[in-house]
PDB file as gemmi writes it, atoms N, CA and C in Angstrom:
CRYST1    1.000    1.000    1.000  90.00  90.00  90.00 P 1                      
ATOM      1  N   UNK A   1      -3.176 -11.349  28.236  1.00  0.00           N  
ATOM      2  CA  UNK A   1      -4.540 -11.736  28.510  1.00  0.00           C  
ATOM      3  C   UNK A   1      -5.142 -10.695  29.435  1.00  0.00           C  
ATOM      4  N   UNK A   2      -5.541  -9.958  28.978  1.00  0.00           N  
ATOM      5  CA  UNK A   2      -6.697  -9.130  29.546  1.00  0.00           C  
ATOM      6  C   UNK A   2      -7.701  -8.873  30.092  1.00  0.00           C  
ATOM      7  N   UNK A   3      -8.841 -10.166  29.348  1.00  0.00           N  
ATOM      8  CA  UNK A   3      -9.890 -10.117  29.831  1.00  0.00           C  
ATOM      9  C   UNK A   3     -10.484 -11.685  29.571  1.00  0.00           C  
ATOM     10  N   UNK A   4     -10.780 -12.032  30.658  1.00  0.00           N  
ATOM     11  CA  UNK A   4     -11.451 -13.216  30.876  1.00  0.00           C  
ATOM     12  C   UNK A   4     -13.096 -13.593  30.824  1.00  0.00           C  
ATOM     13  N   UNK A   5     -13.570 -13.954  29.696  1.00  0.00           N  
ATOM     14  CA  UNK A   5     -14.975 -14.203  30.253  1.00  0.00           C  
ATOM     15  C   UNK A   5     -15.596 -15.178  30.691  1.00  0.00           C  
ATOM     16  N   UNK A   6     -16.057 -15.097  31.897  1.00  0.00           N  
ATOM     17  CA  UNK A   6     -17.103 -15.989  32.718  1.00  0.00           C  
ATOM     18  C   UNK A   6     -18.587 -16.151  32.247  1.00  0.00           C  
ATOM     19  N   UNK A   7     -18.782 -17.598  31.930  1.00  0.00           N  
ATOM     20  CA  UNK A   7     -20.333 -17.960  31.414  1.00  0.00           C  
ATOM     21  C   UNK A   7     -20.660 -18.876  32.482  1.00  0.00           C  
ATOM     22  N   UNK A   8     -21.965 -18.229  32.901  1.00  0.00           N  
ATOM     23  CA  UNK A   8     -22.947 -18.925  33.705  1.00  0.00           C  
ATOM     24  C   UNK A   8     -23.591 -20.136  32.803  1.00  0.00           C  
ATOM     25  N   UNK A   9     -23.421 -21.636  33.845  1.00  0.00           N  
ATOM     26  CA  UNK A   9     -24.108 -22.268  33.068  1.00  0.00           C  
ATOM     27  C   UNK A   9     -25.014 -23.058  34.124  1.00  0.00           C  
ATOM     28  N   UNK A  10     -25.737 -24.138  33.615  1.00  0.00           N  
ATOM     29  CA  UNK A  10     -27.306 -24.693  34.525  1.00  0.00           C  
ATOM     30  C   UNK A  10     -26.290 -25.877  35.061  1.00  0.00           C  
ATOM     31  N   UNK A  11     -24.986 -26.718  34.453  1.00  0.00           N  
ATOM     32  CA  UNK A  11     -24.385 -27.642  34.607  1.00  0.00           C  
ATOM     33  C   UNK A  11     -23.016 -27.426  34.304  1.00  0.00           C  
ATOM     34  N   UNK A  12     -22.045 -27.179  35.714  1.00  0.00           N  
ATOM     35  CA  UNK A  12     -20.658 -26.882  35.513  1.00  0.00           C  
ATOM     36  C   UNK A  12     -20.302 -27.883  35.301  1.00  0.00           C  
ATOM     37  N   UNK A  13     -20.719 -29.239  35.850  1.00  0.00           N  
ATOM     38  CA  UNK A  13     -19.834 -30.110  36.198  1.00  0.00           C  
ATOM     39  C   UNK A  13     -19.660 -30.886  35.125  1.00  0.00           C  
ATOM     40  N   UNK A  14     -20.930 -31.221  34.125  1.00  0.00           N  
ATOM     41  CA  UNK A  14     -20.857 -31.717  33.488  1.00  0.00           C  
ATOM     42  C   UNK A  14     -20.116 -31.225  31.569  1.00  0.00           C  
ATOM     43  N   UNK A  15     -20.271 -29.514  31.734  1.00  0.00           N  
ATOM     44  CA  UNK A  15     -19.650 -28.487  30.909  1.00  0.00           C  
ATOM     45  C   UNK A  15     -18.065 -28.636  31.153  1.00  0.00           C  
ATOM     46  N   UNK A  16     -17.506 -29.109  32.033  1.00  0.00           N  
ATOM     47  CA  UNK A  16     -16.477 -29.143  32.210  1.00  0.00           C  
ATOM     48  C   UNK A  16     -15.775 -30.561  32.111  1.00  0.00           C  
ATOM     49  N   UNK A  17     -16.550 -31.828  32.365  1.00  0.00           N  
ATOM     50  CA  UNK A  17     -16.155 -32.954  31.677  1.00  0.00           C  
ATOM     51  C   UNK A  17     -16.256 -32.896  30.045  1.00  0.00           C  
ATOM     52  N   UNK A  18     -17.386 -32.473  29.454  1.00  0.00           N  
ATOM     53  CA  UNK A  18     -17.189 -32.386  28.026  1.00  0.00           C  
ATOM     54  C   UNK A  18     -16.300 -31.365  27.301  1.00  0.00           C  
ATOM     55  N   UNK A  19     -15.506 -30.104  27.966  1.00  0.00           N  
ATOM     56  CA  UNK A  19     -14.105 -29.086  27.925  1.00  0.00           C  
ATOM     57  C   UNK A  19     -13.394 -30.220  27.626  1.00  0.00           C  
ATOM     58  N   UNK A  20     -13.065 -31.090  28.879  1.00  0.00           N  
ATOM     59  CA  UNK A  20     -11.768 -32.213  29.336  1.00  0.00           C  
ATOM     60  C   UNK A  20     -11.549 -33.033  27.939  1.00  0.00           C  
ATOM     61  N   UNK A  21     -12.901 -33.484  27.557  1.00  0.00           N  
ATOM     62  CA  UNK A  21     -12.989 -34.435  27.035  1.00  0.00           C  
ATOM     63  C   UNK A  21     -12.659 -34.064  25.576  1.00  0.00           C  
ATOM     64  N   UNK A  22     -12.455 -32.383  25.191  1.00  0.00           N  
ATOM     65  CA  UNK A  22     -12.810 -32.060  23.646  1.00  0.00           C  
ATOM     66  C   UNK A  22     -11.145 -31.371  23.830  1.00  0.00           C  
ATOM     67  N   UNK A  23     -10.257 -31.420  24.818  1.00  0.00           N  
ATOM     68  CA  UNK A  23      -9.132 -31.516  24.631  1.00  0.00           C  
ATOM     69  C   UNK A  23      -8.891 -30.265  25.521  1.00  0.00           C  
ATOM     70  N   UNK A  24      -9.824 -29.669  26.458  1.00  0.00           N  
ATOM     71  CA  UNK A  24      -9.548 -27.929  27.022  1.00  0.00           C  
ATOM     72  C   UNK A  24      -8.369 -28.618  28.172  1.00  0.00           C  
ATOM     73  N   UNK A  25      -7.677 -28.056  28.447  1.00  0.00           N  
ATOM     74  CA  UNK A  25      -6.692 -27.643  29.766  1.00  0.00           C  
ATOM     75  C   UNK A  25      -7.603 -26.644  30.963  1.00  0.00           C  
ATOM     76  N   UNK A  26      -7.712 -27.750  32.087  1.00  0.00           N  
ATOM     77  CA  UNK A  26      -7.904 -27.326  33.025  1.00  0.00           C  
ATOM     78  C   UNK A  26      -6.712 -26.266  33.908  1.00  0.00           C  
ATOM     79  N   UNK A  27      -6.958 -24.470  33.597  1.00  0.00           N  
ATOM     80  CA  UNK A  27      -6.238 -23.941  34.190  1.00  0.00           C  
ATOM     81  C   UNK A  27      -6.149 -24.215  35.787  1.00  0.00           C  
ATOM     82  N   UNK A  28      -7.588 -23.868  36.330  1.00  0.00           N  
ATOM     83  CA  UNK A  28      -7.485 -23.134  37.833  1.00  0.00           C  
ATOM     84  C   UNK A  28      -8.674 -23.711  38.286  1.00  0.00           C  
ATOM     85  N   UNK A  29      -9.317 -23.836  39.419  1.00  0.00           N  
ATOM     86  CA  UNK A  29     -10.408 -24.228  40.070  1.00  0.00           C  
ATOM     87  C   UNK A  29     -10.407 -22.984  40.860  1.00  0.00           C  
ATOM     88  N   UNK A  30     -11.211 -21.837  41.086  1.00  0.00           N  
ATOM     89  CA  UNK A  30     -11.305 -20.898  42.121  1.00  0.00           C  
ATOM     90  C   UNK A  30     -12.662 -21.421  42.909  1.00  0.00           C  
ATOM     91  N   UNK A  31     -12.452 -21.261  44.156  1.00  0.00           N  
ATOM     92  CA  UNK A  31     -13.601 -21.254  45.287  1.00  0.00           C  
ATOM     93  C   UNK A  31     -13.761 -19.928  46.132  1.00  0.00           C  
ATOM     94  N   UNK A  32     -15.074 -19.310  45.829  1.00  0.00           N  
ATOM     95  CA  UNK A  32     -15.169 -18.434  46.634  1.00  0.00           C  
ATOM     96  C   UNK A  32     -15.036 -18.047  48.343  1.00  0.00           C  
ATOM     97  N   UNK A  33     -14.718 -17.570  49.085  1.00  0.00           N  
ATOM     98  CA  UNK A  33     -14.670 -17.826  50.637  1.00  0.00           C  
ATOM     99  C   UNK A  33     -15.510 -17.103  51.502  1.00  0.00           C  
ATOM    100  N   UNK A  34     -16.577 -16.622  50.841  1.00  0.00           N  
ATOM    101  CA  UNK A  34     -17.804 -15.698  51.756  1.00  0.00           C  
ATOM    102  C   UNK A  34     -18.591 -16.556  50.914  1.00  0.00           C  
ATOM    103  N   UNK A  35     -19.048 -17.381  49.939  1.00  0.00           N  
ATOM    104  CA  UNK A  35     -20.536 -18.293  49.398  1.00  0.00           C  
ATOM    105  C   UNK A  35     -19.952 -19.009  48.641  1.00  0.00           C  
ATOM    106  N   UNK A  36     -20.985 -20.379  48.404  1.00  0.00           N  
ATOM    107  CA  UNK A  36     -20.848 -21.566  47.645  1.00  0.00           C  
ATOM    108  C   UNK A  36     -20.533 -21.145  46.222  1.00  0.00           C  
ATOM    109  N   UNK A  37     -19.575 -20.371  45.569  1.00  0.00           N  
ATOM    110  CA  UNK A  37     -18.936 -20.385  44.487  1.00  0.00           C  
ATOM    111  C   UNK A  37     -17.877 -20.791  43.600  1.00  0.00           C  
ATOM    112  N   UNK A  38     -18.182 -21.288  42.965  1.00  0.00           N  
ATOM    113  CA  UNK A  38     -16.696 -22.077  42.317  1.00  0.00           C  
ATOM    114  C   UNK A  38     -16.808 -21.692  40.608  1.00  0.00           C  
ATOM    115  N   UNK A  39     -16.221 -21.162  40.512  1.00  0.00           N  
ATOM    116  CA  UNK A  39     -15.200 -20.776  38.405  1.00  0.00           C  
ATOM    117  C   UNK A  39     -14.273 -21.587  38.341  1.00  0.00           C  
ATOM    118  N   UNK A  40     -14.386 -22.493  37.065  1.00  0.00           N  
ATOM    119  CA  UNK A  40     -13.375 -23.138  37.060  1.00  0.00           C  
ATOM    120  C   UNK A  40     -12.767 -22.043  35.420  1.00  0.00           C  
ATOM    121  N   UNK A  41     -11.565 -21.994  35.416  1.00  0.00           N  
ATOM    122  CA  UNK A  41     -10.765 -21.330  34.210  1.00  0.00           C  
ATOM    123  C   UNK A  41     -10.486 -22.929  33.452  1.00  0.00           C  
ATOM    124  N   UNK A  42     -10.523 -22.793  32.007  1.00  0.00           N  
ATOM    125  CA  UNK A  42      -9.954 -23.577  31.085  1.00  0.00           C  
ATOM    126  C   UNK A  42      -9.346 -22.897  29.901  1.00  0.00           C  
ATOM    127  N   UNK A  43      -8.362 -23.562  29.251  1.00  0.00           N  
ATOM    128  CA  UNK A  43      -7.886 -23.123  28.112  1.00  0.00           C  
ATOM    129  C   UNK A  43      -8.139 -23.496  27.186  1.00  0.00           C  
ATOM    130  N   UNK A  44      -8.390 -23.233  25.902  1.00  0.00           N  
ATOM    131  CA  UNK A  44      -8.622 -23.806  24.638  1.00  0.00           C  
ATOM    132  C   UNK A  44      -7.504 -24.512  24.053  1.00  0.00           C  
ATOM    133  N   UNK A  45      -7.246 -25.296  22.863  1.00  0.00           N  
ATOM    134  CA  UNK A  45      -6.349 -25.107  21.837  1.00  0.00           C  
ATOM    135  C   UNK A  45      -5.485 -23.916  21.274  1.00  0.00           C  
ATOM    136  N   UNK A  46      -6.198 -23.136  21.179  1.00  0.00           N  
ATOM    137  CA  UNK A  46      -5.591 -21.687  20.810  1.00  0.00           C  
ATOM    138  C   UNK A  46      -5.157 -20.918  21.952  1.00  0.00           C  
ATOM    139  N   UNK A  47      -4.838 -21.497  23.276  1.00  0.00           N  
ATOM    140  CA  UNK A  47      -4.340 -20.466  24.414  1.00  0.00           C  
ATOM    141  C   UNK A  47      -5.512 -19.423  24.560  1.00  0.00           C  
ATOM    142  N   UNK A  48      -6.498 -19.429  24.581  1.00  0.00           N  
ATOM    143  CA  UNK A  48      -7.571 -18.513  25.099  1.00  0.00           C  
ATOM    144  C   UNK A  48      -8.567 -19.009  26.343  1.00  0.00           C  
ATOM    145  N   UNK A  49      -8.330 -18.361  27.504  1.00  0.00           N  
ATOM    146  CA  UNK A  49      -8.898 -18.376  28.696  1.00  0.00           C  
ATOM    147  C   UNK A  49     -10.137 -18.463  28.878  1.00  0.00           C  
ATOM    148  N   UNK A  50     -11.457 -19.356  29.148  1.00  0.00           N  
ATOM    149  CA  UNK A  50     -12.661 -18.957  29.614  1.00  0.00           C  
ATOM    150  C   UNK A  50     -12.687 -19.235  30.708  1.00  0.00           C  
ATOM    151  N   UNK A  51     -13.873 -18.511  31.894  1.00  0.00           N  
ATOM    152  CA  UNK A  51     -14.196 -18.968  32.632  1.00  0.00           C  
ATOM    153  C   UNK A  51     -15.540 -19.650  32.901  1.00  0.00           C  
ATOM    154  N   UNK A  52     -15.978 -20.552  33.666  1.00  0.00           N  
ATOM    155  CA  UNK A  52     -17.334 -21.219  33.450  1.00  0.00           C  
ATOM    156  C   UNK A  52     -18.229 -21.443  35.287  1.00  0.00           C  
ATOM    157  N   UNK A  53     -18.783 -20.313  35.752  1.00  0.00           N  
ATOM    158  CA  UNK A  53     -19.560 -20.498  36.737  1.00  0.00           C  
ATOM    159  C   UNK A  53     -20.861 -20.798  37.082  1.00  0.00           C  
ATOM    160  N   UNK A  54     -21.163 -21.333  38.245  1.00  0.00           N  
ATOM    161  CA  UNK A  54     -23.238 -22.094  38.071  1.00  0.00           C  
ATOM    162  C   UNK A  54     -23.784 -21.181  37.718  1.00  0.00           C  
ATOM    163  N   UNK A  55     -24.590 -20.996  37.405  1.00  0.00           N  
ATOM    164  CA  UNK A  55     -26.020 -20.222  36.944  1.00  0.00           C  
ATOM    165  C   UNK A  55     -26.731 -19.896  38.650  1.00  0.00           C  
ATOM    166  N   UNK A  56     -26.535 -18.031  38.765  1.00  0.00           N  
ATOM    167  CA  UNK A  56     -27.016 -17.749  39.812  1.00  0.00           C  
ATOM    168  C   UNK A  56     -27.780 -16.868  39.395  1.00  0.00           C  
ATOM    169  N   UNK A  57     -29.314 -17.240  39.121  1.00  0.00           N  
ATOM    170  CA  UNK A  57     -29.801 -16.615  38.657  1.00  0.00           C  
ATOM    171  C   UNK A  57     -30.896 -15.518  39.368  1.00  0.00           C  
ATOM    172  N   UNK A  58     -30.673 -13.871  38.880  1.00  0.00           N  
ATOM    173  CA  UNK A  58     -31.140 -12.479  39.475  1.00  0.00           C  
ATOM    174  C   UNK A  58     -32.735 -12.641  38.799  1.00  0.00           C  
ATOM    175  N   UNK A  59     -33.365 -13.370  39.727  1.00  0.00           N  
ATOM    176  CA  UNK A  59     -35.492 -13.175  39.607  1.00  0.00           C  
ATOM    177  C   UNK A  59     -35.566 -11.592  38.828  1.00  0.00           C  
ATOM    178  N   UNK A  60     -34.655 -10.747  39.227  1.00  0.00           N  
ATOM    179  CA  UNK A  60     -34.832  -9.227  38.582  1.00  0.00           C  
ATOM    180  C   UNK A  60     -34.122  -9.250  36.817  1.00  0.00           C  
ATOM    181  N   UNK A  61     -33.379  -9.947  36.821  1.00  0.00           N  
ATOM    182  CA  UNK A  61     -32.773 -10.036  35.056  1.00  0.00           C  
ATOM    183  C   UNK A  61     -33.598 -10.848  34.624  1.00  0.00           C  
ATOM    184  N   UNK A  62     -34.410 -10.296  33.439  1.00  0.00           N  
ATOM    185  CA  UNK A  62     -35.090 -11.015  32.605  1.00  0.00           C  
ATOM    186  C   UNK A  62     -34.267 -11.818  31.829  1.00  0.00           C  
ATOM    187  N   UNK A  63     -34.868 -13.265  31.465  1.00  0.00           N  
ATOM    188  CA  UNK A  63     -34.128 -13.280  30.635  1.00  0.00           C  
ATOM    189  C   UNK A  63     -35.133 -14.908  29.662  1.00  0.00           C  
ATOM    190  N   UNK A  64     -34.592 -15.070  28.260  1.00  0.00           N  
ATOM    191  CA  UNK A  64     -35.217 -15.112  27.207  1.00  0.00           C  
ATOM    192  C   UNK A  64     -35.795 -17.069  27.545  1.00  0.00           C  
TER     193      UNK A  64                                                      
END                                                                             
């Protein structure tokens, strides 16, 4: 495993009860220790890693 991708979302908490609920394995809970950050890692069925962090969103990144 190489590479992990992290998706920003508007609702971790609730993105991560419906993971639980569709059968994902809760790997890891990380908390950041300089700001209010938290990634939680889950696994799929197929052994593939995502990660899922809040939506911190850059006023300078446009976006759609």
């Amino acid at each position: 495993q190489g590479v992990v991708a992290i998706f920003e979302v508007t609702d971790q908490q609730a993105l991560i009860a419906r993971a639980k609920a569709a059968g994902a394995t809760l790997i890891e809970r990380w908390d950041a220790s300089d700001r209010p950050a938290t990634i939680y890692y889950i696994g799929d069925p197929e052994y593939n890693i995502l990660g899922f962090s809040t939506r911190h969103h850059d006023p300078r990144l446009k976006t759609p």
